[in-house]
PDB file with SEQRES, HELIX, SHEET and CRYST1 records, atoms N, CA, C and O in Angstrom:
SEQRES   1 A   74  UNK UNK UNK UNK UNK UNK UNK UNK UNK UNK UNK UNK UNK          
SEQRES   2 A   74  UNK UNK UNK UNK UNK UNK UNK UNK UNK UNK UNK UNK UNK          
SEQRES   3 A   74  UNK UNK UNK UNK UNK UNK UNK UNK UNK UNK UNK UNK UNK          
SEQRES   4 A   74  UNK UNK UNK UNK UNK UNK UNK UNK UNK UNK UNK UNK UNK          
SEQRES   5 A   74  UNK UNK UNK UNK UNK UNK UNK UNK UNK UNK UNK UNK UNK          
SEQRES   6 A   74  UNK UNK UNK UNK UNK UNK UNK UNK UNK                          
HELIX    1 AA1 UNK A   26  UNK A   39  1                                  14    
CRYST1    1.000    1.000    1.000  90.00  90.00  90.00 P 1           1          
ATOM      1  N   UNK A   1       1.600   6.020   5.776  1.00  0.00           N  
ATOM      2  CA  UNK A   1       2.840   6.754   5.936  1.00  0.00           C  
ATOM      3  C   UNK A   1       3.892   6.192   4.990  1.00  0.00           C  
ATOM      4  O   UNK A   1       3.969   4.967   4.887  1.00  0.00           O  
ATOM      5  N   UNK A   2       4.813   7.071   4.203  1.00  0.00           N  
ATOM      6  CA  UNK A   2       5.678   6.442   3.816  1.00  0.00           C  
ATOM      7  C   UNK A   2       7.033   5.965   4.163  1.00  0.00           C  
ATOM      8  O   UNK A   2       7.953   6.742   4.420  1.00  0.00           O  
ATOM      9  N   UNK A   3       7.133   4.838   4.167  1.00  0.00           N  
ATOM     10  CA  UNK A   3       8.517   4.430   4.426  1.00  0.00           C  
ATOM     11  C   UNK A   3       9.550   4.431   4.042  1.00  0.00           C  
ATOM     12  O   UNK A   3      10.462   4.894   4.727  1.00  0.00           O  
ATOM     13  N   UNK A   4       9.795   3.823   2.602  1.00  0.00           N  
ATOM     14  CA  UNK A   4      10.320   3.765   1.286  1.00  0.00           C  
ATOM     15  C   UNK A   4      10.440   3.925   0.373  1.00  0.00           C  
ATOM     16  O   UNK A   4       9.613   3.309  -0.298  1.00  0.00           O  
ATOM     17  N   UNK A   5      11.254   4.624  -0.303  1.00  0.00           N  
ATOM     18  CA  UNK A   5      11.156   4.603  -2.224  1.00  0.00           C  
ATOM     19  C   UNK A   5      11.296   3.561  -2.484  1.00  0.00           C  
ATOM     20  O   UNK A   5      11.949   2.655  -1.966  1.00  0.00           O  
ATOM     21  N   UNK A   6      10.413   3.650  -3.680  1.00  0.00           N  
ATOM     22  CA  UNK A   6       9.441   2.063  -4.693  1.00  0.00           C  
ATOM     23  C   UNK A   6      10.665   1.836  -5.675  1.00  0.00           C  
ATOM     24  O   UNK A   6      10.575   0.896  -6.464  1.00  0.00           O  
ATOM     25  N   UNK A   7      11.825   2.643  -5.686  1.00  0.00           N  
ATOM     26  CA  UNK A   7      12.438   2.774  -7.195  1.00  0.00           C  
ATOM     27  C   UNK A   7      13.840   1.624  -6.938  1.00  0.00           C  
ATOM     28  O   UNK A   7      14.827   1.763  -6.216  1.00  0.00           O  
ATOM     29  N   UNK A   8      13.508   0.674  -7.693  1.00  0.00           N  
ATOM     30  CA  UNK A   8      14.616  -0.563  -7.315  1.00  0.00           C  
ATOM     31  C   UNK A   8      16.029   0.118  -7.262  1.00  0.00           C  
ATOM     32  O   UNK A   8      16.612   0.700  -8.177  1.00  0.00           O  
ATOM     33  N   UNK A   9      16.467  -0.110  -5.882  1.00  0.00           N  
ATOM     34  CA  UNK A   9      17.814  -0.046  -5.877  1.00  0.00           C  
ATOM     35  C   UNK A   9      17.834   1.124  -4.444  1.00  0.00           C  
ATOM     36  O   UNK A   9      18.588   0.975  -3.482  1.00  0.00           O  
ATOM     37  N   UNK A  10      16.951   2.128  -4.574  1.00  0.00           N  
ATOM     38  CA  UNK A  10      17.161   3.352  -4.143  1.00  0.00           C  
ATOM     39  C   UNK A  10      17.068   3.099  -2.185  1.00  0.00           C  
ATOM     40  O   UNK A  10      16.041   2.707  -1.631  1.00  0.00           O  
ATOM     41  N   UNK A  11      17.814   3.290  -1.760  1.00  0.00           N  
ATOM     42  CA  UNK A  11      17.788   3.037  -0.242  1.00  0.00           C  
ATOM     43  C   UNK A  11      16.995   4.343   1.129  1.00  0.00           C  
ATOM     44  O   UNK A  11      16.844   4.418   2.348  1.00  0.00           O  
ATOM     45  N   UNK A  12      16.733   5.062   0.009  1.00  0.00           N  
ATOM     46  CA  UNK A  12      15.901   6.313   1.000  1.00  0.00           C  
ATOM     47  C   UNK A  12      14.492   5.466   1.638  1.00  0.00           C  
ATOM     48  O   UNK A  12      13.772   4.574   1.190  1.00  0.00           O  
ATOM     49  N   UNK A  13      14.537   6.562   3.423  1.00  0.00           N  
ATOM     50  CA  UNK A  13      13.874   6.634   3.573  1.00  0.00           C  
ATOM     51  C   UNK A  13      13.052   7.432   4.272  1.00  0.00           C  
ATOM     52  O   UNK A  13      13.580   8.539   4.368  1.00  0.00           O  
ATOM     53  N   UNK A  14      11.835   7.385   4.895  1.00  0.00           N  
ATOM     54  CA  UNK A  14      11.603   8.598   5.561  1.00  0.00           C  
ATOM     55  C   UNK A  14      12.309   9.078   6.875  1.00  0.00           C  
ATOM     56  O   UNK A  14      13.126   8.520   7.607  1.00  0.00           O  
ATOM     57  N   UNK A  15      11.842  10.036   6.907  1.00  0.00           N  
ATOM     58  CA  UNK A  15      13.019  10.559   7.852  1.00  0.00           C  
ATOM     59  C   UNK A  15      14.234  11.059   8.157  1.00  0.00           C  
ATOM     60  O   UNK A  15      14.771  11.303   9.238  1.00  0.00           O  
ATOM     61  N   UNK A  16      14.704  11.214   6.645  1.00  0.00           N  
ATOM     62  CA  UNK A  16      16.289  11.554   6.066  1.00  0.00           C  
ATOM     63  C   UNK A  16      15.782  12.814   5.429  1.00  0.00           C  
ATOM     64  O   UNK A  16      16.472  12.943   4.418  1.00  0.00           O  
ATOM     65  N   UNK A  17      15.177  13.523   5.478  1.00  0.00           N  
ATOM     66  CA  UNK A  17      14.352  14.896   4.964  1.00  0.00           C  
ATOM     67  C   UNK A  17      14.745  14.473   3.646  1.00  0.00           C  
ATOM     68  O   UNK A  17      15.861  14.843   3.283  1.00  0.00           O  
ATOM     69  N   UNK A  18      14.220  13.935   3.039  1.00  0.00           N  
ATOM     70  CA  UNK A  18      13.826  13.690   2.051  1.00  0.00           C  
ATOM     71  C   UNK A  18      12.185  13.545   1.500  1.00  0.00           C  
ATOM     72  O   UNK A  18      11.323  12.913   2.110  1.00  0.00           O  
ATOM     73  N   UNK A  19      11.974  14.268   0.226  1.00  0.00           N  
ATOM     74  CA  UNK A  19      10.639  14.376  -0.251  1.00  0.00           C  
ATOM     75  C   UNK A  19      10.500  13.352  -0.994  1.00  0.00           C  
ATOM     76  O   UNK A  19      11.279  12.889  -1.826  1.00  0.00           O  
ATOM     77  N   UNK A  20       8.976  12.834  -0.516  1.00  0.00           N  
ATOM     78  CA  UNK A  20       8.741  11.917  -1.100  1.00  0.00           C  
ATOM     79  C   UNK A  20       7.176  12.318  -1.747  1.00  0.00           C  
ATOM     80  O   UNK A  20       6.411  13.135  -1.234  1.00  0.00           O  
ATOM     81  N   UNK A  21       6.846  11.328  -3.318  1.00  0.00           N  
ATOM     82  CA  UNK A  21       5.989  12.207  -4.415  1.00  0.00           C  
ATOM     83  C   UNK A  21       5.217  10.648  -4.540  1.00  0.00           C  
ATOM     84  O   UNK A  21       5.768   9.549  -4.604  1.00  0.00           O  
ATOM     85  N   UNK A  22       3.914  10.935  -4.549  1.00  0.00           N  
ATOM     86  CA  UNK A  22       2.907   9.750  -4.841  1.00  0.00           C  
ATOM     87  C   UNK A  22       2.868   9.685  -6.386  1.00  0.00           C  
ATOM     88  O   UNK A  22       3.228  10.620  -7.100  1.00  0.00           O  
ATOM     89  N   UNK A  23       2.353   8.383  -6.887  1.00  0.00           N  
ATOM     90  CA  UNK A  23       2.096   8.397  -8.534  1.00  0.00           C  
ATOM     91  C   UNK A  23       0.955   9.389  -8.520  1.00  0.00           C  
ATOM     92  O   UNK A  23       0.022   9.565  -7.736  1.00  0.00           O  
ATOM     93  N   UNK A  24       1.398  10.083  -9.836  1.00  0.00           N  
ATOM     94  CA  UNK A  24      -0.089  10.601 -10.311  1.00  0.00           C  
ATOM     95  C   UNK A  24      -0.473   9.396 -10.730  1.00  0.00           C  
ATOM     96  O   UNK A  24      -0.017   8.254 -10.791  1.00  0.00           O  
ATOM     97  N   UNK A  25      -2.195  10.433 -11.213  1.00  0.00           N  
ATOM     98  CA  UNK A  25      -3.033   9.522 -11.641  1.00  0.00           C  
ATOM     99  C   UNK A  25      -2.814   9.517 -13.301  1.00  0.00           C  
ATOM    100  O   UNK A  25      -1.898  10.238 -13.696  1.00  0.00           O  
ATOM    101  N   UNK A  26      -3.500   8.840 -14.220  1.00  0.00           N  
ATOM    102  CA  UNK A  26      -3.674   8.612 -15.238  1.00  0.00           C  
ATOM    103  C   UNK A  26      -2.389   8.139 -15.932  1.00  0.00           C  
ATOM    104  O   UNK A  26      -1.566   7.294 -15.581  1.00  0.00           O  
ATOM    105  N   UNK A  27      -2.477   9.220 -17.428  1.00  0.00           N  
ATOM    106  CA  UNK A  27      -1.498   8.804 -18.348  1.00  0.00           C  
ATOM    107  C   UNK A  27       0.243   8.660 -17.745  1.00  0.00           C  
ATOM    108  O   UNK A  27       1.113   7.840 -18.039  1.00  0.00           O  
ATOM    109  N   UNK A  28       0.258   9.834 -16.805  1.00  0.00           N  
ATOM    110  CA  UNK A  28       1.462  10.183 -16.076  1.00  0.00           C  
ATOM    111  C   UNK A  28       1.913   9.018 -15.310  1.00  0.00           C  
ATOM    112  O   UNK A  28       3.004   8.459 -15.416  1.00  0.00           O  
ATOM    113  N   UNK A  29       0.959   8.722 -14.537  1.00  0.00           N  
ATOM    114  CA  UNK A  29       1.425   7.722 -13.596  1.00  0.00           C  
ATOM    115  C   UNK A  29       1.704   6.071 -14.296  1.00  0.00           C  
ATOM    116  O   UNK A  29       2.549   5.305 -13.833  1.00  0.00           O  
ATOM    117  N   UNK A  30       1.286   5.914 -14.851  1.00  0.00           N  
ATOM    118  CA  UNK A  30       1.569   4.446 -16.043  1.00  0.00           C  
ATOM    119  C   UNK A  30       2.975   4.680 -16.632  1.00  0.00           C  
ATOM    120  O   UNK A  30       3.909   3.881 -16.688  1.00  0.00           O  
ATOM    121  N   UNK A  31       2.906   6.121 -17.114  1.00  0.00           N  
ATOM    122  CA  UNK A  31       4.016   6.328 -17.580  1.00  0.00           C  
ATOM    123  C   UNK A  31       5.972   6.106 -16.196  1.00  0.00           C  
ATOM    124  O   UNK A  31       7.115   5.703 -16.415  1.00  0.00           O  
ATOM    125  N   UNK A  32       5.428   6.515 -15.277  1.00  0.00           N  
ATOM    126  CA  UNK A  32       6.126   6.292 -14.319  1.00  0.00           C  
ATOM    127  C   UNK A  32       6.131   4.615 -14.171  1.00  0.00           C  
ATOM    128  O   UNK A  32       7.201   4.044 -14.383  1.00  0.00           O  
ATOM    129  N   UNK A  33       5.138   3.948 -13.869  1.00  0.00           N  
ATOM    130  CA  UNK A  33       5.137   3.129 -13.796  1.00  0.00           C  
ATOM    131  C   UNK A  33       5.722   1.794 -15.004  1.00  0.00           C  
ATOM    132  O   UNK A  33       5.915   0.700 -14.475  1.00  0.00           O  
ATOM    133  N   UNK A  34       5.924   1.865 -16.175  1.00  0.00           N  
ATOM    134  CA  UNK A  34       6.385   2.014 -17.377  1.00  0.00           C  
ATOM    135  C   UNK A  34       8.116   1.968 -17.396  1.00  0.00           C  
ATOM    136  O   UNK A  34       8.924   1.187 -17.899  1.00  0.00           O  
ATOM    137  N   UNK A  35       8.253   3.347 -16.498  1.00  0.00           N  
ATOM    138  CA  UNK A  35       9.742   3.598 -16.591  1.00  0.00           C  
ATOM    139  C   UNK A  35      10.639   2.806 -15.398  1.00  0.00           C  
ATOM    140  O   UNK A  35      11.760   2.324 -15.559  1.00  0.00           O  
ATOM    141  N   UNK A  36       9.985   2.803 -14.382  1.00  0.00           N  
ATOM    142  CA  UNK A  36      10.582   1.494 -13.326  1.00  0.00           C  
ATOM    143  C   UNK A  36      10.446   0.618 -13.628  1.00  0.00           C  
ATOM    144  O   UNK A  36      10.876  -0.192 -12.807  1.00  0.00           O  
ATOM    145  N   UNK A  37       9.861   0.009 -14.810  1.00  0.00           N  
ATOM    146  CA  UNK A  37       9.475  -1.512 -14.866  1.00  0.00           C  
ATOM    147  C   UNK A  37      11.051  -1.943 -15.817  1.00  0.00           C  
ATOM    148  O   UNK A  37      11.320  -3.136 -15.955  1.00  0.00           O  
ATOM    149  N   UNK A  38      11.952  -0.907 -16.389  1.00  0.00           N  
ATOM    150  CA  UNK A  38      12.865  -0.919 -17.184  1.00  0.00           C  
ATOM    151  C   UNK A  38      14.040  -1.689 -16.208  1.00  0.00           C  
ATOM    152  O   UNK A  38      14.712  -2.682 -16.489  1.00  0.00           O  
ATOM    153  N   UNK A  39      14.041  -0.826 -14.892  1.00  0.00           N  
ATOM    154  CA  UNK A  39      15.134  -1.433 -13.747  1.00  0.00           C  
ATOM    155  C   UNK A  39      14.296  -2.530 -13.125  1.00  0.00           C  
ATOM    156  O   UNK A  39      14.955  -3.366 -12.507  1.00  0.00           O  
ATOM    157  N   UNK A  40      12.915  -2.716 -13.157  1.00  0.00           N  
ATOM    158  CA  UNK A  40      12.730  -4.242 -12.303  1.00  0.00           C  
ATOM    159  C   UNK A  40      10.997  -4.325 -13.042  1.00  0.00           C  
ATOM    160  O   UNK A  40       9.942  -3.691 -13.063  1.00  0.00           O  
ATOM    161  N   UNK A  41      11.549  -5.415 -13.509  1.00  0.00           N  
ATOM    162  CA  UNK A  41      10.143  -5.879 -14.421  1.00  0.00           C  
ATOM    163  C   UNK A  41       9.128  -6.558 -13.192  1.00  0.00           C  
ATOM    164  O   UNK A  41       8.048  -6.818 -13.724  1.00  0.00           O  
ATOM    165  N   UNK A  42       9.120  -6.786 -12.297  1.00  0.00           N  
ATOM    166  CA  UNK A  42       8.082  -7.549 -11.679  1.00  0.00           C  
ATOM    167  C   UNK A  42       7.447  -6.028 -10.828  1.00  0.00           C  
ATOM    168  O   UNK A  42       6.258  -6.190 -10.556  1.00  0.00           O  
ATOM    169  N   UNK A  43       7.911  -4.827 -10.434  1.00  0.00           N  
ATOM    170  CA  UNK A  43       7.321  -3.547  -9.664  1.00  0.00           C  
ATOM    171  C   UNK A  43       5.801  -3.267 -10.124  1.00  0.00           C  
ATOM    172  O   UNK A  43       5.542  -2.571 -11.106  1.00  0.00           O  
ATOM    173  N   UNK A  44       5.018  -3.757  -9.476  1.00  0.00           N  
ATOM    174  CA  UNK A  44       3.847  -3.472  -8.874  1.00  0.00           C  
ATOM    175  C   UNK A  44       3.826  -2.111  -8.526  1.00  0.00           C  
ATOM    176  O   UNK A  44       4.786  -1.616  -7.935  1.00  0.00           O  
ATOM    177  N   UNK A  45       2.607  -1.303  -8.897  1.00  0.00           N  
ATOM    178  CA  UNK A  45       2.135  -0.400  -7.870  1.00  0.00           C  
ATOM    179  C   UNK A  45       1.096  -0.327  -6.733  1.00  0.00           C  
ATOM    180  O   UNK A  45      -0.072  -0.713  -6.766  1.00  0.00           O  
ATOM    181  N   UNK A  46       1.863   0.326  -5.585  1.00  0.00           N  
ATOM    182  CA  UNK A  46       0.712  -0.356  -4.501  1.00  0.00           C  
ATOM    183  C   UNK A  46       0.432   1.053  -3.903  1.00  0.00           C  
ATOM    184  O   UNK A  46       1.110   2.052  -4.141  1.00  0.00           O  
ATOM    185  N   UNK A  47      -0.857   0.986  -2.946  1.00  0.00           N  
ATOM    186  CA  UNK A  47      -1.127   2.124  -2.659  1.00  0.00           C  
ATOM    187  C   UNK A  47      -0.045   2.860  -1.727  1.00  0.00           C  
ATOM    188  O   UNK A  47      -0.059   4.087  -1.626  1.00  0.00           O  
ATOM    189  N   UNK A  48       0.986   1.983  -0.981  1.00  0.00           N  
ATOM    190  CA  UNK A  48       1.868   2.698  -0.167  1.00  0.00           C  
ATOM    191  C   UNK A  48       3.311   3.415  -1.399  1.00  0.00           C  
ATOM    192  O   UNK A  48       4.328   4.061  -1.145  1.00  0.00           O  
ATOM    193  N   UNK A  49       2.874   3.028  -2.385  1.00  0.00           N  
ATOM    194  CA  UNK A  49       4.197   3.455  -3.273  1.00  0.00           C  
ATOM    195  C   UNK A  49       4.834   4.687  -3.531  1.00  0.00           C  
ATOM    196  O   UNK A  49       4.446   5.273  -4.541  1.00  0.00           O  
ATOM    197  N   UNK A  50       5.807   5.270  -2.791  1.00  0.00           N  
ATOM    198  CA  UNK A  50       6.094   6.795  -3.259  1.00  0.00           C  
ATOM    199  C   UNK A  50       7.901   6.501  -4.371  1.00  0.00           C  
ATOM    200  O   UNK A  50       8.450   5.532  -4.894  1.00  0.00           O  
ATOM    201  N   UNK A  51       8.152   7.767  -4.250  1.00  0.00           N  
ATOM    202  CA  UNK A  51       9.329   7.877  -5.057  1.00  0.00           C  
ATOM    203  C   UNK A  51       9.639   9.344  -4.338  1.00  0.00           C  
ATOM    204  O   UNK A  51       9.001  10.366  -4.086  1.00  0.00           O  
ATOM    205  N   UNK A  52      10.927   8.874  -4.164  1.00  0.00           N  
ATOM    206  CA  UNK A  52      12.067  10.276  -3.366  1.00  0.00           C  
ATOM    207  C   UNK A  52      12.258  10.982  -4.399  1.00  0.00           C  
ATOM    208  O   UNK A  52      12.157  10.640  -5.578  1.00  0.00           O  
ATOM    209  N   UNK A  53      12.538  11.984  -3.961  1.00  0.00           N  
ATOM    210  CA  UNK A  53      12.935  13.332  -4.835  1.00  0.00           C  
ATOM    211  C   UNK A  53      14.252  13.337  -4.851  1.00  0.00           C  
ATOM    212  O   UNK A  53      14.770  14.413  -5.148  1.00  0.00           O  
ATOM    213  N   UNK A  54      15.027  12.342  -4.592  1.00  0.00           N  
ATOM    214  CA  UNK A  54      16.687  11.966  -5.027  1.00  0.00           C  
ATOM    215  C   UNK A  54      16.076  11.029  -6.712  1.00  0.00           C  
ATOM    216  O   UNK A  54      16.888  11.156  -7.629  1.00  0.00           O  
ATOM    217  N   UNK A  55      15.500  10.652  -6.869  1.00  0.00           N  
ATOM    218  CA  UNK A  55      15.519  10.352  -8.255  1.00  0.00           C  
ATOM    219  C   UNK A  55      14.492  10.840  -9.471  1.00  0.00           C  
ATOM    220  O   UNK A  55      13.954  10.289 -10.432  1.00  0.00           O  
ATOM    221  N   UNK A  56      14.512  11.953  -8.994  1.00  0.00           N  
ATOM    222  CA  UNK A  56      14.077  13.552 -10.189  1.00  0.00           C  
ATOM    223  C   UNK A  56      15.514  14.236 -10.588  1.00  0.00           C  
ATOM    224  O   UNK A  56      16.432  14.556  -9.833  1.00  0.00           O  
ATOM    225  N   UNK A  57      15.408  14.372 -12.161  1.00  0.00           N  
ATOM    226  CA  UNK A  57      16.535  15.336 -12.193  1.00  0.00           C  
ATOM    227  C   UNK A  57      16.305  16.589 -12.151  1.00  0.00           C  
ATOM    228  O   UNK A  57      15.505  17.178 -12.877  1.00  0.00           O  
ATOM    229  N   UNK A  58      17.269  17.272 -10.957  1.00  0.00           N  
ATOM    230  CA  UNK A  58      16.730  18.676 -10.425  1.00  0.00           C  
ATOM    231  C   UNK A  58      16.644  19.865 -11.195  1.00  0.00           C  
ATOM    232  O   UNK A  58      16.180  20.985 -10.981  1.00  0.00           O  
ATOM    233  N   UNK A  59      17.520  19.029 -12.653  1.00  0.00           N  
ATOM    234  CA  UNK A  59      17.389  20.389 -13.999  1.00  0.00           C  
ATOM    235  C   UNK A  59      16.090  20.455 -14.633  1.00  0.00           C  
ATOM    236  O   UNK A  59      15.717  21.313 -15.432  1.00  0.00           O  
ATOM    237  N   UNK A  60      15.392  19.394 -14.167  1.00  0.00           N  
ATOM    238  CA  UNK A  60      13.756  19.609 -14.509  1.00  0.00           C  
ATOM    239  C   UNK A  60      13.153  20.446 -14.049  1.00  0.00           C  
ATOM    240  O   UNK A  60      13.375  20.955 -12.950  1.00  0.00           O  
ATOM    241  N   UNK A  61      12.096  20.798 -14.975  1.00  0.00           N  
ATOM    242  CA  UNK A  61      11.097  21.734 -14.544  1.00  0.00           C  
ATOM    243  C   UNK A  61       9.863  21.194 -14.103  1.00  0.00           C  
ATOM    244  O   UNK A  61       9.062  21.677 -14.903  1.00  0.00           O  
ATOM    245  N   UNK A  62       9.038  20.275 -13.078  1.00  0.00           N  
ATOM    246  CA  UNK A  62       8.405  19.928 -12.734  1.00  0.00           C  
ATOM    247  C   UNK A  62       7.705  20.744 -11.556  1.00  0.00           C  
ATOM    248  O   UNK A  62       8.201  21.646 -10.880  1.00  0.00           O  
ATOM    249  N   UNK A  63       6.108  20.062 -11.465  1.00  0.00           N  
ATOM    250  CA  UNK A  63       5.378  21.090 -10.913  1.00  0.00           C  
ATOM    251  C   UNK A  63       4.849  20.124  -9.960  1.00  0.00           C  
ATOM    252  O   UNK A  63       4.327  19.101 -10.404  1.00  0.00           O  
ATOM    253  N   UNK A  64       4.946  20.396  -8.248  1.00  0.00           N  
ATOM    254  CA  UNK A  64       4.120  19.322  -7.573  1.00  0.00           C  
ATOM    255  C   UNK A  64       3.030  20.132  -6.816  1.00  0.00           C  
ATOM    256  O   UNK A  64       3.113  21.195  -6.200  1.00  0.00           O  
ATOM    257  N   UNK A  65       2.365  19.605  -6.967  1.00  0.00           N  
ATOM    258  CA  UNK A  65       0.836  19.705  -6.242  1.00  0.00           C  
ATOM    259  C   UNK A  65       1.192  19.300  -4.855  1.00  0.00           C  
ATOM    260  O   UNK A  65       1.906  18.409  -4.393  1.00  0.00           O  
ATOM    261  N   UNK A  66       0.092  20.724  -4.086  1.00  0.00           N  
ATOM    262  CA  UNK A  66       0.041  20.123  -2.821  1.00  0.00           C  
ATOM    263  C   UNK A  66      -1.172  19.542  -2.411  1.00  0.00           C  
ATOM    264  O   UNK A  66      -2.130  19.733  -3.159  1.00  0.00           O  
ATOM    265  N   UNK A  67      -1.347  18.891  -1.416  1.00  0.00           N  
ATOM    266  CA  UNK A  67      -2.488  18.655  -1.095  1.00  0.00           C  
ATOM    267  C   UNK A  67      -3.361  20.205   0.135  1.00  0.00           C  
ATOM    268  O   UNK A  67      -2.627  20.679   1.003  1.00  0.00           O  
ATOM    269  N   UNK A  68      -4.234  20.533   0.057  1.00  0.00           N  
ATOM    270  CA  UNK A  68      -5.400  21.297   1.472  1.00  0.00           C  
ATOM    271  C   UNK A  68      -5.211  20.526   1.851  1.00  0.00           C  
ATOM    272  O   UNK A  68      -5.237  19.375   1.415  1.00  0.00           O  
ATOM    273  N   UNK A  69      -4.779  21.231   3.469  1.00  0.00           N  
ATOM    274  CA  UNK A  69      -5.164  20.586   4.746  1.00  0.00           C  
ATOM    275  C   UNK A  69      -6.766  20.804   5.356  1.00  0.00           C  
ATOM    276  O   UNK A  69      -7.132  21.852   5.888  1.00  0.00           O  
ATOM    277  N   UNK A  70      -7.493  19.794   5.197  1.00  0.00           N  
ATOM    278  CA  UNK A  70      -8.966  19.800   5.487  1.00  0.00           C  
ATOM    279  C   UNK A  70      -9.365  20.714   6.574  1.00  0.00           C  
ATOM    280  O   UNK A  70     -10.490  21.214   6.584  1.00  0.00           O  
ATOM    281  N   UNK A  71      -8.546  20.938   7.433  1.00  0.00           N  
ATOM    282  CA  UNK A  71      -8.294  21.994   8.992  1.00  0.00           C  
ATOM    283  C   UNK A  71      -9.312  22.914   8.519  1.00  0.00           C  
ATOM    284  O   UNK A  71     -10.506  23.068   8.774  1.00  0.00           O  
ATOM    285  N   UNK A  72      -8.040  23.769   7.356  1.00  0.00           N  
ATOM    286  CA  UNK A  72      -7.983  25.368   6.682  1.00  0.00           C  
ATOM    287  C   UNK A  72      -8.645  25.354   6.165  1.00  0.00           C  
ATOM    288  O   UNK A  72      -9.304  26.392   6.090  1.00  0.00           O  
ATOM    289  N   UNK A  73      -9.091  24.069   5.283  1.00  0.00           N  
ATOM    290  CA  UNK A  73      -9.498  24.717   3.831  1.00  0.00           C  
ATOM    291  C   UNK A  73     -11.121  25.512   3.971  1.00  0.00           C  
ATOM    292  O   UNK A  73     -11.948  25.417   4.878  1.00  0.00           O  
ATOM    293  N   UNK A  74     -11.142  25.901   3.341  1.00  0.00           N  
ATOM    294  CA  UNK A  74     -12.950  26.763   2.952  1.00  0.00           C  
ATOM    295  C   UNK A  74     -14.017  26.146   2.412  1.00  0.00           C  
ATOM    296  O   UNK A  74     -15.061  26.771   2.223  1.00  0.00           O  
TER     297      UNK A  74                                                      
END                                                                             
């Protein structure tokens, strides 16, 4: 479950309806990982690590994936 945004400084947490976004995988996610390391050089990624959707800029055009719920799916 997530608790916290990973992004130094940022005080969200769950439960404040706020969305929270897992690293992608690959080139993307290094790259994220890359760009927090600018505000705190020691940030690790761990498997509980998300990032709030208070630190996306909302003039972006970004695309999030959902996950199937195993229930429904076919």
């Amino acid at each position: 479950m997530v608790n916290k945004c990973c992004v130094y400084g940022c005080k969200s947490r769950a439960g404040l309806n706020i969305r929270f976004h897992r690293f992608p995988k690959g080139d993307i996610g290094n790259k994220w990982i890359s760009y927090l390391r600018q505000f705190n050089p020691s940030f690790e990624k761990k498997v509980s690590s998300n990032v709030c959707g208070l630190n996306f800029d909302p003039d972006l055009d970004y695309e999030i994936s959902r996950t199937t719920d195993r229930k429904t799916s076919v």
